[in-house]
PANUPA-412761 format. One record per residue: y, x, z of N, C-alpha, C in turn; residue in three letters. Coordinates in pm, whole numbers, padded with zeros to 5 digits, always signed. Layout:
<nodes>
YXZYXZYXZALA...
</nodes>
This chain:
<nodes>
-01288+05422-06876-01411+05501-06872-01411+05592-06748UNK-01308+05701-06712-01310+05712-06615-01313+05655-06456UNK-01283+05575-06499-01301+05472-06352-01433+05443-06336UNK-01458+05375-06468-01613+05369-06420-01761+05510-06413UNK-01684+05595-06470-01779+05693-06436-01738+05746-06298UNK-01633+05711-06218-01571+05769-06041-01653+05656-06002UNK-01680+05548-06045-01733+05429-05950-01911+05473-05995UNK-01943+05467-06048-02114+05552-06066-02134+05662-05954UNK-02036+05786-05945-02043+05891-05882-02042+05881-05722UNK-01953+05760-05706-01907+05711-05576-02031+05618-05489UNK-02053+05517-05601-02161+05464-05523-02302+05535-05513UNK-02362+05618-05585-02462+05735-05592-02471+05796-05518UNK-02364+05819-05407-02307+05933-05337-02405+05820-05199UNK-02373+05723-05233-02379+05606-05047-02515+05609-05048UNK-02554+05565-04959-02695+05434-04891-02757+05366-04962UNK-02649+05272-05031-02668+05147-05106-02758+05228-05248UNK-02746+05305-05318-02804+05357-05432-02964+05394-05372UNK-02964+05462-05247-03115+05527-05247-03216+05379-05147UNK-03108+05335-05077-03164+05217-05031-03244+05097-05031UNK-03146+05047-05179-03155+04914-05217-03042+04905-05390UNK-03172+04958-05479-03116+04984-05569-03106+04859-05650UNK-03157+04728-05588-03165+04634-05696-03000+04585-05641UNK-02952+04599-05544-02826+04603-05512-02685+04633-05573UNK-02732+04763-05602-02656+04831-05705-02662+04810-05824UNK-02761+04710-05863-02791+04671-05980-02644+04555-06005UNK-02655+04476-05920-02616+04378-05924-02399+04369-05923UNK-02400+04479-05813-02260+04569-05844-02227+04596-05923UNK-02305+04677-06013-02278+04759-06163-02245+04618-06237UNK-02341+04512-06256-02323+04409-06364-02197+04331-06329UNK-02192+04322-06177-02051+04214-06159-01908+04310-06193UNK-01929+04460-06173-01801+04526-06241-01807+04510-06408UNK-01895+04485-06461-01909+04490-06584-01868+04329-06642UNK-01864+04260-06536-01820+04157-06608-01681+04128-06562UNK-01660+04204-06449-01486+04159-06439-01384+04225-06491UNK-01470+04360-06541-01401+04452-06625-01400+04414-06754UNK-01464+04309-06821-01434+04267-06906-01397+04117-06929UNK-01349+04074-06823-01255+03957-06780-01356+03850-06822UNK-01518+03812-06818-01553+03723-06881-01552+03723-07025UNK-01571+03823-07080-01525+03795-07260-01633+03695-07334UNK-01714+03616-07253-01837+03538-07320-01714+03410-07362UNK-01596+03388-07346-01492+03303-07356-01436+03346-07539UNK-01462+03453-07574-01338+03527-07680-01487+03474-07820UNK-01393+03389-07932-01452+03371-08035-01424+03434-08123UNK-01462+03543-08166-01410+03577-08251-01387+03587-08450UNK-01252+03593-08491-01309+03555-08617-01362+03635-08758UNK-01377+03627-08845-01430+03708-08955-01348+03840-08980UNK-01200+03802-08988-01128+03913-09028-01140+04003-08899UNK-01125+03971-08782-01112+04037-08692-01257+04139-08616UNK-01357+04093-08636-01514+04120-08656-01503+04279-08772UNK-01422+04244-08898-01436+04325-08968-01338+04460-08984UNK-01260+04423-08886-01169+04496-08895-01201+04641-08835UNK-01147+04783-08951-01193+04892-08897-01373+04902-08955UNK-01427+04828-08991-01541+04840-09111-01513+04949-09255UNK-01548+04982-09269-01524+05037-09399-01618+04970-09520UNK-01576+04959-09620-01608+04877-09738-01807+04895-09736UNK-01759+05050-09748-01934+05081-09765-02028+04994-09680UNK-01997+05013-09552-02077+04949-09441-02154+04808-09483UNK-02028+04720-09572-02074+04570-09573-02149+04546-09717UNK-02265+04477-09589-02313+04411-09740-02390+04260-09784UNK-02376+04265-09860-02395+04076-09916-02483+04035-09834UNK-02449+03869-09798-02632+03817-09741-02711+03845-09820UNK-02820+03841-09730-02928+03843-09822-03015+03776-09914UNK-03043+03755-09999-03108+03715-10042-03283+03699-09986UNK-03328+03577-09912-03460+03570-09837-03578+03484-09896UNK-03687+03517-09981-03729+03403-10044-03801+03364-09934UNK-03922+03285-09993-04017+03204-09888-04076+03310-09788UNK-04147+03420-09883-04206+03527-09829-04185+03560-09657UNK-04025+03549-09679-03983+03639-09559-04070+03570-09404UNK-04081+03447-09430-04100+03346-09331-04229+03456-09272UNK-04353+03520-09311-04443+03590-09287-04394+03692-09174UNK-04451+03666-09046-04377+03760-08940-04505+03849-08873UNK-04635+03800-08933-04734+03895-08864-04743+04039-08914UNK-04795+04134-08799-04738+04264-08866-04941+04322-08863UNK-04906+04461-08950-05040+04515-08987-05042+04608-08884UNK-05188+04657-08854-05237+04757-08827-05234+04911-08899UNK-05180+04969-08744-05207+05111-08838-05260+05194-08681UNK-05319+05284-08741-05346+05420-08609-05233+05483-08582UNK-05109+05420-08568-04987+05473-08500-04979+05431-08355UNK-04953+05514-08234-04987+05442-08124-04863+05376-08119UNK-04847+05214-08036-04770+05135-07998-04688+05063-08082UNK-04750+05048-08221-04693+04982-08354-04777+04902-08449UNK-04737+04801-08431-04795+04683-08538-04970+04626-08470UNK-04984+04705-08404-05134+04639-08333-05085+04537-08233UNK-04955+04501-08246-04923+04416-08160-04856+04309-08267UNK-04863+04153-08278-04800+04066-08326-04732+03956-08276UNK-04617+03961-08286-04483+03891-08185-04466+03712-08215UNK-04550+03696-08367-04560+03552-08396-04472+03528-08466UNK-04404+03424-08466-04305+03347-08541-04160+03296-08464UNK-04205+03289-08315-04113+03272-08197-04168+03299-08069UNK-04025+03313-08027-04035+03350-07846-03982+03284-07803UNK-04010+03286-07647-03968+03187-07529-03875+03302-07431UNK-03766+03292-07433-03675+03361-07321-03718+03317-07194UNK-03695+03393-07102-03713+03372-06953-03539+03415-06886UNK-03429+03437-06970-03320+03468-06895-03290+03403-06786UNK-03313+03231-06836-03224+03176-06725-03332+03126-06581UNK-03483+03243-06614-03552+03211-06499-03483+03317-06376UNK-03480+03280-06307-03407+03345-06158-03303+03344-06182UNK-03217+03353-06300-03066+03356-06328-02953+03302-06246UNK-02900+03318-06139-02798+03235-06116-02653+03268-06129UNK-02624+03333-06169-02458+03394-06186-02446+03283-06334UNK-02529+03264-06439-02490+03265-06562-02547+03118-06573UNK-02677+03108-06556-02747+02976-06573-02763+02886-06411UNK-02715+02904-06351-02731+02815-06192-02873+02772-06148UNK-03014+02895-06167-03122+02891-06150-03120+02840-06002UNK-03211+02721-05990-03243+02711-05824-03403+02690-05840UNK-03411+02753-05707-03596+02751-05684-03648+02635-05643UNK-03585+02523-05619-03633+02373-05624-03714+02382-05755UNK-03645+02400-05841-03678+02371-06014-03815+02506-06045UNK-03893+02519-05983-03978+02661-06016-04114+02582-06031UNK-04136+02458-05978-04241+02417-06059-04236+02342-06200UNK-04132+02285-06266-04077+02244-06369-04084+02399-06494UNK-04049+02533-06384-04020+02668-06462-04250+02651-06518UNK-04293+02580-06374-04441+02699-06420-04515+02566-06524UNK-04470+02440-06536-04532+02334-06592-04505+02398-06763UNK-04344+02468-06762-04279+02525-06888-04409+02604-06961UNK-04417+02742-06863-04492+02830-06863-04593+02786-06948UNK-04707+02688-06819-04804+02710-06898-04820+02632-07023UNK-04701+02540-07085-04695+02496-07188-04701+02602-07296UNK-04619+02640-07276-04618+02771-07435-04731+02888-07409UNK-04784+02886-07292-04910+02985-07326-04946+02963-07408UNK-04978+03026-07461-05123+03020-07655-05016+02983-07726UNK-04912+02930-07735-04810+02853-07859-04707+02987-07892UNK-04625+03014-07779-04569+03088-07805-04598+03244-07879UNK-04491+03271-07945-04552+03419-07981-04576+03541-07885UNK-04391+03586-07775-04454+03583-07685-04305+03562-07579UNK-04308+03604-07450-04222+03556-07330-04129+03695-07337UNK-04020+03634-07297-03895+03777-07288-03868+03762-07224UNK-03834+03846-07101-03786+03842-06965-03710+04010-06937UNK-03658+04037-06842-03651+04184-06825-03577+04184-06698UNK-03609+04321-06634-03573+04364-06515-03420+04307-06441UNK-03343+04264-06529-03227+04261-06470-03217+04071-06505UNK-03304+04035-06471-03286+03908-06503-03354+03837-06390UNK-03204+03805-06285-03189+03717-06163-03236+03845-06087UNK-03190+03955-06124-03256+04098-06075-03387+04085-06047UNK-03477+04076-06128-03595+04131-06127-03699+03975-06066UNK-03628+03841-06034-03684+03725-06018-03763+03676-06146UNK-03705+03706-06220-03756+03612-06379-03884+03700-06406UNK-03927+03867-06393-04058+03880-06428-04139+03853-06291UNK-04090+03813-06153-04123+03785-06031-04227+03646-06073UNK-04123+03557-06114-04183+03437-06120-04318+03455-06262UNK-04295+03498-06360-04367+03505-06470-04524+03588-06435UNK-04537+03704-06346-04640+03743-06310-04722+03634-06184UNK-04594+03541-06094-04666+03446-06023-04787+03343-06151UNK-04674+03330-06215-04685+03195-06270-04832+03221-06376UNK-04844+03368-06390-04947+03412-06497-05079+03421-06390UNK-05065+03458-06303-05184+03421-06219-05197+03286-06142UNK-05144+03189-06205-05198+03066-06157-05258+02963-06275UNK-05215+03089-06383-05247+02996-06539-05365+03076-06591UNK-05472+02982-06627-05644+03020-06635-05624+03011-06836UNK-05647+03134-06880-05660+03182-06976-05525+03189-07008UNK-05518+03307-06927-05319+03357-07018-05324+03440-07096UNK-05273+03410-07200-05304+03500-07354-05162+03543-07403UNK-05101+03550-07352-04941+03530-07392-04876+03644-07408UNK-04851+03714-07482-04790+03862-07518-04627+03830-07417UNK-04631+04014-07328-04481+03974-07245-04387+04077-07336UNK-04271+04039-07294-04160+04141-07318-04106+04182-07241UNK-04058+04270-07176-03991+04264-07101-03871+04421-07152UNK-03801+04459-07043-03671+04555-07083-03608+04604-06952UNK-03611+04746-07024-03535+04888-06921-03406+04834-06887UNK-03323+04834-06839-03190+04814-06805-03104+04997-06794UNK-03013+05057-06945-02981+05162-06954-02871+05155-06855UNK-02857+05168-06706-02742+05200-06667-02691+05333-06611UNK-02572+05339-06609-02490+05467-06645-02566+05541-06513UNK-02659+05547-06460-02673+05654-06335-02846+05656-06406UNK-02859+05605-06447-02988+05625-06524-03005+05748-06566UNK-03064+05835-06636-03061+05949-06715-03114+06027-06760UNK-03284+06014-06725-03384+06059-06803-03492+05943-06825UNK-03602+06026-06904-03714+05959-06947-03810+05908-06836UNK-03739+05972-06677-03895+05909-06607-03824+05842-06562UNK-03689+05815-06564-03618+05636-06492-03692+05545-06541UNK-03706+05545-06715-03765+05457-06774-03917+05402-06713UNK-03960+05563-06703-04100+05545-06635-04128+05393-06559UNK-04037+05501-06434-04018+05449-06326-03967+05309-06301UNK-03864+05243-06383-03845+05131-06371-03965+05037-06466UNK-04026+05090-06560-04103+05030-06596-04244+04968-06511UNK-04264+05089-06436-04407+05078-06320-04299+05000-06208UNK-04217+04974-06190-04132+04821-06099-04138+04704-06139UNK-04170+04717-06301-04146+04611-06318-04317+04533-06357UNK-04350+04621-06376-04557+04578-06414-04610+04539-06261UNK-04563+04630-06189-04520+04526-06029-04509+04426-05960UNK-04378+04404-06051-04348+04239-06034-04398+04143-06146UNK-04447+04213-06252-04503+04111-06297-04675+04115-06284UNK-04687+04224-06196-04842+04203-06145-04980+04217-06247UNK-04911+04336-06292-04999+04392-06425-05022+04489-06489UNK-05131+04535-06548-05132+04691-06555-05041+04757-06672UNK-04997+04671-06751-04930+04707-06871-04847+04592-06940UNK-04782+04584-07021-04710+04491-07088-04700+04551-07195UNK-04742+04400-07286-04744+04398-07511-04583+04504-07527UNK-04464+04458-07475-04396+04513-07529-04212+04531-07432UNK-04244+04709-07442-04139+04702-07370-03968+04779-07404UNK-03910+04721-07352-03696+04703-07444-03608+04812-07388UNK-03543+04886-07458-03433+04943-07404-03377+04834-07406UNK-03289+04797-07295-03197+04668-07284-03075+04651-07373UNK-03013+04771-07409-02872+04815-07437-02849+04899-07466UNK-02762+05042-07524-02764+05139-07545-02638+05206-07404UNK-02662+05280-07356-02562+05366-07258-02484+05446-07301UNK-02388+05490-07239-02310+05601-07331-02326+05731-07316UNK-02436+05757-07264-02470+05904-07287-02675+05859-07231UNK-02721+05984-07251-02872+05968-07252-02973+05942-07309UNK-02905+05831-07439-02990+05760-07521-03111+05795-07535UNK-03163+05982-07558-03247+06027-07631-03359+06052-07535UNK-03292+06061-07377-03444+06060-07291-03480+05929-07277UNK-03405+05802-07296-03483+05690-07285-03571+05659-07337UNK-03523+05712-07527-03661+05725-07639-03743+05758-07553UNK-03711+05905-07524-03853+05987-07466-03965+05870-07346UNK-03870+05819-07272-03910+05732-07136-04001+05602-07221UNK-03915+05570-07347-04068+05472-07418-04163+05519-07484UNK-04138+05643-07502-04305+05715-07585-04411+05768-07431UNK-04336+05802-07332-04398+05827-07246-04491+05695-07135UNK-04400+05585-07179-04514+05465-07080-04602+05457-07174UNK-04609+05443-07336-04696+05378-07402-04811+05510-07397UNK-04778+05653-07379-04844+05760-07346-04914+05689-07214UNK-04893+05675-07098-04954+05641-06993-04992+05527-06962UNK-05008+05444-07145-05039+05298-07082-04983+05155-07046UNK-04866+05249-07007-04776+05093-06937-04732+05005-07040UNK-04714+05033-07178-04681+04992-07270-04774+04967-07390UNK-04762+04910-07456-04871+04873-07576-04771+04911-07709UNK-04669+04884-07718-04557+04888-07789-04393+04880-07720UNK-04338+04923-07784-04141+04959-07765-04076+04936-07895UNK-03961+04875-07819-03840+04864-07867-03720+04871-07864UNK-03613+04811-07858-03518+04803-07864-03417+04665-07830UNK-03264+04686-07824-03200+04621-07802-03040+04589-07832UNK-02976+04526-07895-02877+04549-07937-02856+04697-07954UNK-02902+04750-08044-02869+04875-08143-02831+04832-08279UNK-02726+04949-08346-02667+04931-08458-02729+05013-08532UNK-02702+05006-08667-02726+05114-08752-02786+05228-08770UNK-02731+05309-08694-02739+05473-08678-02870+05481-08554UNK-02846+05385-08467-02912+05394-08340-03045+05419-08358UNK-03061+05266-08456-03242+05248-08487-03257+05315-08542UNK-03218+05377-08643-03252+05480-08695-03260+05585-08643UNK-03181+05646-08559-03272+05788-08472-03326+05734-08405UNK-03349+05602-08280-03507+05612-08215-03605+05635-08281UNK-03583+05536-08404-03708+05505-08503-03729+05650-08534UNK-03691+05776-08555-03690+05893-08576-03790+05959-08504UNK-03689+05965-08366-03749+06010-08259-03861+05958-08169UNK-03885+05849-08235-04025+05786-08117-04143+05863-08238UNK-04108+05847-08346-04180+05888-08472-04238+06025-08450UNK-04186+06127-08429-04208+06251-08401-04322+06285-08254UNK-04270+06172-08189-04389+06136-08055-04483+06057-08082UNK-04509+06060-08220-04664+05989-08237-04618+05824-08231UNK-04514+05792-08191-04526+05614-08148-04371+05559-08229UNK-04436+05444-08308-04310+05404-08421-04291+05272-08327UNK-04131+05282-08387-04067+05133-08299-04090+04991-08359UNK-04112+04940-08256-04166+04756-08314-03997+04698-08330UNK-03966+04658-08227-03865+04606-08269-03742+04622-08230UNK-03653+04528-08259-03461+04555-08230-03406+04403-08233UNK-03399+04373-08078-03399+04231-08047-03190+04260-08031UNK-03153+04131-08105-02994+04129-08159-03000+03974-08159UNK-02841+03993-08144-02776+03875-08163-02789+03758-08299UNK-02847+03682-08289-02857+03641-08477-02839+03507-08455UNK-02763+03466-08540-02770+03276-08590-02700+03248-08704UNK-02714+03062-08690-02615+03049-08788-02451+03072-08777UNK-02421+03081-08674-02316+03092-08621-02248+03273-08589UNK-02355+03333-08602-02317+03462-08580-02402+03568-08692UNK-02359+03593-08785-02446+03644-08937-02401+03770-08971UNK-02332+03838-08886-02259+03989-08890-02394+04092-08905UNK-02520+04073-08860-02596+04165-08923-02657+04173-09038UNK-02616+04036-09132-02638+04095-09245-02531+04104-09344UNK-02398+04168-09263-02328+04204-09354-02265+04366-09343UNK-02329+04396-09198-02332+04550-09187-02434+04664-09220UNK-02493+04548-09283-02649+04647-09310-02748+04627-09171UNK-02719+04621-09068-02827+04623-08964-02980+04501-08994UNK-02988+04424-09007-03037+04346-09094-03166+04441-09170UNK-03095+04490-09305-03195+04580-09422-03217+04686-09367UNK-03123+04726-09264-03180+04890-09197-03319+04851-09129UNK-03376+04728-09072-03405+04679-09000-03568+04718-09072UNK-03577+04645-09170-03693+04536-09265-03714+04711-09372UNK-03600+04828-09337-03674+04919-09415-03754+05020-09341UNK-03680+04971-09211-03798+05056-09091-03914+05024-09027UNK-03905+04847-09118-04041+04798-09056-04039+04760-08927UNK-03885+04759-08855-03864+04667-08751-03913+04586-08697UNK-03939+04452-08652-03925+04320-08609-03765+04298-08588UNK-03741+04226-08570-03561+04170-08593-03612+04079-08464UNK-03579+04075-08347-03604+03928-08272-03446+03905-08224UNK-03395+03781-08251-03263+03741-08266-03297+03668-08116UNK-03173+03683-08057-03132+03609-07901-03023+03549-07935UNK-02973+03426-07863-02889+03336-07893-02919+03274-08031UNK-02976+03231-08054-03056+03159-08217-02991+02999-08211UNK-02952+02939-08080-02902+02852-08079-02795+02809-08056UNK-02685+02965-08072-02589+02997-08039-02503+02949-07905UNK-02530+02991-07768-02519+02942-07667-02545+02800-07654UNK-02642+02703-07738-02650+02558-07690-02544+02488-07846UNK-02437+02587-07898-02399+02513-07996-02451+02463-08099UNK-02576+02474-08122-02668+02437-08246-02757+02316-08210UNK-02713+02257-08058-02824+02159-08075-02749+02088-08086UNK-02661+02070-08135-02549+01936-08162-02565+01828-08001UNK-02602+01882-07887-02581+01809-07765-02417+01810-07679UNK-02355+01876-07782-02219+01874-07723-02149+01850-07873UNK-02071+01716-07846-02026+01627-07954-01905+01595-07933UNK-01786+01571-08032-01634+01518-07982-01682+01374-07951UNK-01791+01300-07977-01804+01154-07968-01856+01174-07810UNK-01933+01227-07761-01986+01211-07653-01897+01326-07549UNK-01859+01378-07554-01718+01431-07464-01777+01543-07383UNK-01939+01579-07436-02011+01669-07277-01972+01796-07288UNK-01954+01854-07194-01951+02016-07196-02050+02106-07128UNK-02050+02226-07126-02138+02267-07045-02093+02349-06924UNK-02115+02366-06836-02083+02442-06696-02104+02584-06734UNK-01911+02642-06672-01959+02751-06672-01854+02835-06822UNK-01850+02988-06829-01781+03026-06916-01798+02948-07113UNK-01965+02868-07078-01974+02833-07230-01890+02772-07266UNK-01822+02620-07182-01758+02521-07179-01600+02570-07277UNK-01561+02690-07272-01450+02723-07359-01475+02729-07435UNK-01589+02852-07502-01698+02812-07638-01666+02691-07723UNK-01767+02615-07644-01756+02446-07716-01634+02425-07761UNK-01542+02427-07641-01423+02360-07672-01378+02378-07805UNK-01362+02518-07804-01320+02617-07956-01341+02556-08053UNK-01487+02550-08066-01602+02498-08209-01577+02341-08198UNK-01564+02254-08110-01551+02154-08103-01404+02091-08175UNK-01323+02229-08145-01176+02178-08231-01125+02214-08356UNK-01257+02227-08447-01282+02283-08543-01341+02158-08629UNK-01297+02148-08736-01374+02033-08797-01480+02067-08896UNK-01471+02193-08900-01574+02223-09031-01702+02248-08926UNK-01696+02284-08786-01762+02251-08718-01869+02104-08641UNK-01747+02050-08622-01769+01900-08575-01796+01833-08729UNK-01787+01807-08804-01830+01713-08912-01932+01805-09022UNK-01884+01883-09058-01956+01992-09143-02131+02025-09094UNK-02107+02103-08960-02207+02201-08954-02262+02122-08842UNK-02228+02025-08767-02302+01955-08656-02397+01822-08799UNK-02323+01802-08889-02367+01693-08965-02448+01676-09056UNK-02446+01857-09123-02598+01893-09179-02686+01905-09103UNK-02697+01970-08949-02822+02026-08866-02853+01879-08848UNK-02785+01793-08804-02864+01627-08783-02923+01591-08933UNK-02856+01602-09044-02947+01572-09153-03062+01572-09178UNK-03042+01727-09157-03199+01790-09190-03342+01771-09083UNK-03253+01755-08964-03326+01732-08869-03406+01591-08851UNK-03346+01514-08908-03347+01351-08937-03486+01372-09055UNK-03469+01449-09190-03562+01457-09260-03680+01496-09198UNK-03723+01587-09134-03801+01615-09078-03816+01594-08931UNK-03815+01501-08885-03844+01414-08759-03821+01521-08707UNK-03714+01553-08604-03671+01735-08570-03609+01711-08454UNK-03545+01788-08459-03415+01836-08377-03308+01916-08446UNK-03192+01908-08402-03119+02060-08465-03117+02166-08469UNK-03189+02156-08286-03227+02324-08285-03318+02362-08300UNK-03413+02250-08371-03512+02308-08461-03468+02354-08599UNK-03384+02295-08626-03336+02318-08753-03258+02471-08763UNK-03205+02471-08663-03126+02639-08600-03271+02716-08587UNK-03361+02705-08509-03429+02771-08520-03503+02834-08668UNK-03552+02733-08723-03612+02756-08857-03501+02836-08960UNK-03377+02793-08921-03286+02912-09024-03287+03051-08974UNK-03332+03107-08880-03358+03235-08816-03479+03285-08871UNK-03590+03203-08866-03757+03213-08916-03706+03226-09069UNK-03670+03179-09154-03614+03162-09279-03563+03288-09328UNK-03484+03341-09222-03412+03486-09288-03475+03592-09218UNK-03628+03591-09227-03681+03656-09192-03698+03768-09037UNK-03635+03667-08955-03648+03700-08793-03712+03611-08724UNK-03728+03678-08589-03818+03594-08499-03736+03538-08383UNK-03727+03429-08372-03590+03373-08257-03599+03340-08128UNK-03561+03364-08052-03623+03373-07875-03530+03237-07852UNK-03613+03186-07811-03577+03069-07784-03567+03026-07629UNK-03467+02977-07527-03476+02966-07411-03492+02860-07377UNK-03630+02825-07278-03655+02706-07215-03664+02692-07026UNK-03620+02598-07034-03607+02561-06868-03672+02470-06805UNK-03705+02397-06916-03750+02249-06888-03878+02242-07005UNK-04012+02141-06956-04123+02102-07097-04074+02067-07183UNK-03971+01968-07161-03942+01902-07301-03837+01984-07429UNK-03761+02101-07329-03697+02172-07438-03769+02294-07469UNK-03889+02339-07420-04047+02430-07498-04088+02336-07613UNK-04131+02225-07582-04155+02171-07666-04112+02146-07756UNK-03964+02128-07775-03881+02089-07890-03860+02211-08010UNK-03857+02337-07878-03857+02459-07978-03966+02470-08013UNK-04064+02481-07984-04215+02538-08003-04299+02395-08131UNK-04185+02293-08157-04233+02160-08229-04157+02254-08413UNK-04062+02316-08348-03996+02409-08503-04093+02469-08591UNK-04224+02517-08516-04334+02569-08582-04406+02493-08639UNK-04390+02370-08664-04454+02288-08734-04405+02229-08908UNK-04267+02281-08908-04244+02294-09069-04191+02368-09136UNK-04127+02424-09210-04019+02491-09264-03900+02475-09318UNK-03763+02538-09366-03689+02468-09460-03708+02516-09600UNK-03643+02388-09669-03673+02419-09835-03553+02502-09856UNK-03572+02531-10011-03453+02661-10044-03308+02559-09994UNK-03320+02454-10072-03191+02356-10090-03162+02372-09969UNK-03193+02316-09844-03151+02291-09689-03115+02434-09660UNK-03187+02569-09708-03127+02650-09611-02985+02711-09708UNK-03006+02664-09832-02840+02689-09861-02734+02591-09842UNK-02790+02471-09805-02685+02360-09750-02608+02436-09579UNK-02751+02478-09508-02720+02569-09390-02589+02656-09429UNK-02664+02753-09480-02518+02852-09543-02392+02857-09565UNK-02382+02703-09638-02231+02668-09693-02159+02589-09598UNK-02249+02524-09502-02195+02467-09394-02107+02597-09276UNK-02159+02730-09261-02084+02824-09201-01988+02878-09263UNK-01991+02833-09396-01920+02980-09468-01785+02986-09407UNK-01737+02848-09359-01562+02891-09308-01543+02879-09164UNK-01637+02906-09105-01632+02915-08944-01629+03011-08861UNK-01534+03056-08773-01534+03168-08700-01710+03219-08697UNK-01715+03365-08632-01831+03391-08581-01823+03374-08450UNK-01936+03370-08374-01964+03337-08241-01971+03501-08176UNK-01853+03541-08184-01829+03688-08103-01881+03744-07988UNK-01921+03814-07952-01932+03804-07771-01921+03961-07790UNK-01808+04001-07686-01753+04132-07679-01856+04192-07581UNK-01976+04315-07620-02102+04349-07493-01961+04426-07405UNK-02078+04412-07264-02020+04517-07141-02086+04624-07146UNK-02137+04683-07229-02214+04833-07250-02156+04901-07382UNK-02213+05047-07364-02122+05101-07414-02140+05094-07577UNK-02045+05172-07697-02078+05081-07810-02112+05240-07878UNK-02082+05336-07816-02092+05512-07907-02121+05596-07773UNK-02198+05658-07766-02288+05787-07703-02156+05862-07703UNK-02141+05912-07552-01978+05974-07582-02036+06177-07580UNK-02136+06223-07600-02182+06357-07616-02225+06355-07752UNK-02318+06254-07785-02363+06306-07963-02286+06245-08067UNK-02170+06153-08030-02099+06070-08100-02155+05970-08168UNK-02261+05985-08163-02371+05787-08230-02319+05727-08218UNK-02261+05609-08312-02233+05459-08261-02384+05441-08240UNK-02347+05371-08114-02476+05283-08119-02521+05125-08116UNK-02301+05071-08122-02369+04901-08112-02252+04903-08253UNK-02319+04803-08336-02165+04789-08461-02171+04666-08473UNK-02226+04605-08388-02181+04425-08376-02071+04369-08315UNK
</nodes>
């Protein structure tokens, strides 16, 4: 911690900070990932997930009937809450401009806008955010929205909390950068990215204040735990503006929020839940098989390997998602998808290509029955979780908040 708060102070001090801050953007994230050696590699398992939990904390899945599947939200005269409706699914934009993680090349940018204007009107809505391919992915999405004739498409986009950040008009301010680049006077809905380890409470302030001036229609959130959503949800409350949602990690493969409570904390604040990774890095579309030998490029490829040398994996849980998928003329990761819609979240789904919009955006066309989504269930029950250790911070080191408990 100290190091990295001398390396904040140090580079703040140079050129490079007042210069060319998307620069420094990009510094901060590559120390953040070598400081944590790549941990998108580390699977981690149940006992170890839980360890240092206290009993209270955990609690049973949930129980989800049909109901839950209902994701449209009501109207109220609260400003920047529920007059906005997120649908049933989203379309990620991470791996648009992405190249450290996804090997984005701009050859492929008319394939990105053919994507685009596919899920206009289908999708619920597009997630993108500032730090994604540094600031290329809402670059391309505001191109791509003015070349597409009736764009109706609710955006998302997200603050990036980094440690030199520190009041409410950064938020402002990076927010009016980013309506910029995406070439627009406002955006449906906008993200704390992450929680920081100190500041948290002017960022609140920084999302009651765009939706005060407009730039925002609604706010949310982002990998927050427990305690977290619950004081934004507090504190945006007191500023007239209640929080939409708290976009988290969710699948079949990774089910830790509904055994810490984050989950029911969620659905009693009237949240939205929008789950990222729904297809658990690519492991849910059963396209990486011990029969067919493929891997994927890149830190996932250890991933696979892991789950791949797992048999309750490879025969079990690759062998129901083809089942079910088979019943309903599908896919798997339609079938991954619909178990997210099922437990009452909304699943961001990432596309690169028409035909994999389509495949996700084809999930909206059925549901699962009770039977299939408890066949789902029992197919995880003995499988590591799909861990991923964040590079941000996990407790506010002045008010003591945890703020990530995933």
């Amino acid at each position: 911690l100290r190091f990295l708060v001398f390396f904040v102070a140090l580079v703040r001090k140079t050129m490079l900070m007042r210069s060319d801050p998307t620069t420094a953007v990009a510094l901060w994230c590559l120390l953040l990932c070598f400081g944590r050696g790549l941990a998108l590699t580390t699977v981690v398992g149940r006992r170890d997930v839980l360890a240092g939990v206290g009993a209270s904390a955990l609690m049973p899945p949930l129980a989800t009937e049909a109901s839950s599947l209902t994701t449209t939200t009501t109207t109220t005269t609260t400003k920047g809450k529920k007059e906005l409706s997120l649908g049933k699914l989203g379309i990620g934009a991470w791996a648009w401009g992405d190249t450290l993680f996804w090997g984005y090349d701009s050859k492929k940018d008319a394939e990105l806008k053919e994507t685009f204007e596919y899920v206009n009107g289908r999708a619920g809505f597009i997630d993108t955010a500032e730090i994604y391919g540094f600031g290329r992915s809402e670059t391309l999405i505001g191109d791509f929205a003015k070349q597409t004739p009736n764009f109706r498409t609710p955006i998302a986009t997200k603050f990036a909390a980094l440690p030199w950040r520190t009041s409410s008009a950064d938020v402002v301010k990076a927010c009016e950068a980013s309506l910029k680049r995406l070439d627009r006077d406002s955006v449906e809905l906008l993200q704390i990215h992450f929680p920081n380890g100190w500041s948290n409470e002017n960022y609140w302030d920084g999302l009651a204040e765009c939706v005060d001036k407009g730039y925002a229609k609604a706010v949310g959130v982002s990998n927050y735990g427990v305690d977290a959503v619950r004081a934004c949800a507090a504190e945006l409350e007191r500023r007239g503006v209640e929080l939409q949602s708290n976009q988290i990690q969710y699948s079949l493969l990774y089910r830790y929020p509904e055994e810490n409570g984050l989950l029911e904390a969620c659905r009693a604040l009237d949240v939205d839940v929008l789950a990222y990774s729904p297809l658990g890095l690519g492991l849910l579309t059963n396209k990486f098989t011990r029969d067919n030998g493929r891997l994927p490029e890149g830190p996932r490829s250890t991933i696979v390997k892991t789950y791949l040398a797992n048999d309750d994996f490879a025969f079990k849980l690759q062998s129901t998602l083809d089942t079910i998928a088979a019943t309903h003329q599908a896919t798997p990761a339609a079938v991954a998808l619909n178990w997210c819609r099922a437990k009452g979240t909304i699943p961001i789904a990432g596309a690169r290509t028409l035909s994999q919009a389509k495949q996700n955006l084809a999930a909206l066309d059925w549901d699962l029955s009770r039977a299939e989504l408890n066949d789902l269930d029992t197919a995880v029950d003995d499988l590591p979780w799909l861990g991923i250790k964040p590079p941000f911070a996990e407790k506010d080191l002045f008010t003591g908040m945890k703020m990530f408990d995933s």
